[in-house]
Structure formats: C-alpha cells, structure tokens
C-alpha positions as CSV (number, residue, x, y, z in Angstrom):
1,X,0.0,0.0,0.0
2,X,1.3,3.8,-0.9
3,X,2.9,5.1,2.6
4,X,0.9,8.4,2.7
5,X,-2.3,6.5,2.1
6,X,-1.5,4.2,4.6
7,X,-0.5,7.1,7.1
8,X,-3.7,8.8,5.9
9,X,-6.0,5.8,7.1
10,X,-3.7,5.2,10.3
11,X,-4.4,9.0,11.3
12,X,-8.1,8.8,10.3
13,X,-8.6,5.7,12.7
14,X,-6.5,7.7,15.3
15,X,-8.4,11.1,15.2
16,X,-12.0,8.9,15.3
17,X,-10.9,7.2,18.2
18,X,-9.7,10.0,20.1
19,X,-12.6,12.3,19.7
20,X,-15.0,9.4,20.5
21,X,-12.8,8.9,23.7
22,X,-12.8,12.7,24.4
23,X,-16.7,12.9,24.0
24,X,-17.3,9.5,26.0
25,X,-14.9,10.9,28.9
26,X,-16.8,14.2,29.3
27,X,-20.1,13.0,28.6
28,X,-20.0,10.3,31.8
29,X,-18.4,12.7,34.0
30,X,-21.6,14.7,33.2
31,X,-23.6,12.5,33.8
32,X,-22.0,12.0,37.2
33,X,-22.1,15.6,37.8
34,X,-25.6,15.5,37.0
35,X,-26.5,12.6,39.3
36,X,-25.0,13.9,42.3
37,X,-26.6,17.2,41.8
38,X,-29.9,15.8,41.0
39,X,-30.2,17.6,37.4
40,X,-30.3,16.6,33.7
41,X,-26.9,16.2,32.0
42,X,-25.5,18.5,30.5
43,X,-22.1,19.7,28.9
44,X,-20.4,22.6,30.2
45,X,-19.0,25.3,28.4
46,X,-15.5,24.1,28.8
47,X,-16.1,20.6,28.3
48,X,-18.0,21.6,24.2
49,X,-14.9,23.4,23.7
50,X,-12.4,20.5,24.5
51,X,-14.4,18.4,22.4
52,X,-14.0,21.0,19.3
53,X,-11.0,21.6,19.6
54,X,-10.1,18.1,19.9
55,X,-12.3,18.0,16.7
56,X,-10.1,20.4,15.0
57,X,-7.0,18.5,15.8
58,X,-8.2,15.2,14.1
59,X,-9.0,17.4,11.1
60,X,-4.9,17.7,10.8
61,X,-4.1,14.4,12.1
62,X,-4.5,12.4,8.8
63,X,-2.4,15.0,7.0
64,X,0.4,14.9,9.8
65,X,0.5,11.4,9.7
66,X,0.4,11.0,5.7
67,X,3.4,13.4,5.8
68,X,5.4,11.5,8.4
69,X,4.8,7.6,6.3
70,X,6.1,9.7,3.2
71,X,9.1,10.7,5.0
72,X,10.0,8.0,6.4
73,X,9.1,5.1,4.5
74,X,8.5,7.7,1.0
C-alpha cells in the first residue's frame, strides 16, 4: 500500500478514536455531575470546547501522519 495512504488511514482511525474517547470521557463525568446534583446532564461550556478543539485536531491528524509515512518510508 502507498505510505501516505497508509498514514492517511492510520491518522483517520487515530483522530475517530480519540474524539469518540474525548466525548465518552466528558459525557459520563456529566452525567456523574448531574446525578449527584440531582439535574439533567449536561455539557459545560469548557467541556463543548475540549471536544471542538479536539475535533479540530483530528481534522490535521490524517495529513500529519500521511506526511510523516512519506518521509520516512517515502
């Protein structure tokens, strides 16, 4: 397989997974917030924006790691 498709797909996989990790994470401790203070869960401000910009990141993350395959293995 090409090396900066292969990087591509790798840093696709990686960026899903970490932003599914990042939402999971913030959404139970939410919900744990939201248990203990008897209310409906909800996301803070500063937990939406760790999720976008965590977003964000994974938008680069293929790229970076399409760059790095073709450099080393290009």
């Amino acid at each position: 397989m090409n090396p900066i498709l292969e990087g591509a797909l790798i840093g696709l996989a990686l960026a899903l997974v970490l932003v599914a990790a990042e939402y999971m994470l913030l959404n139970k401790a939410a919900q744990a917030r939201a248990k203990a203070l008897h209310r409906a869960p909800q996301l803070e401000e500063m937990e939406r924006r760790r999720i976008a910009s965590m977003a964000r990141f994974s938008v680069l993350l293929p790229f970076i790691f399409a760059f790095f395959f073709w450099l080393i293995w290009g």
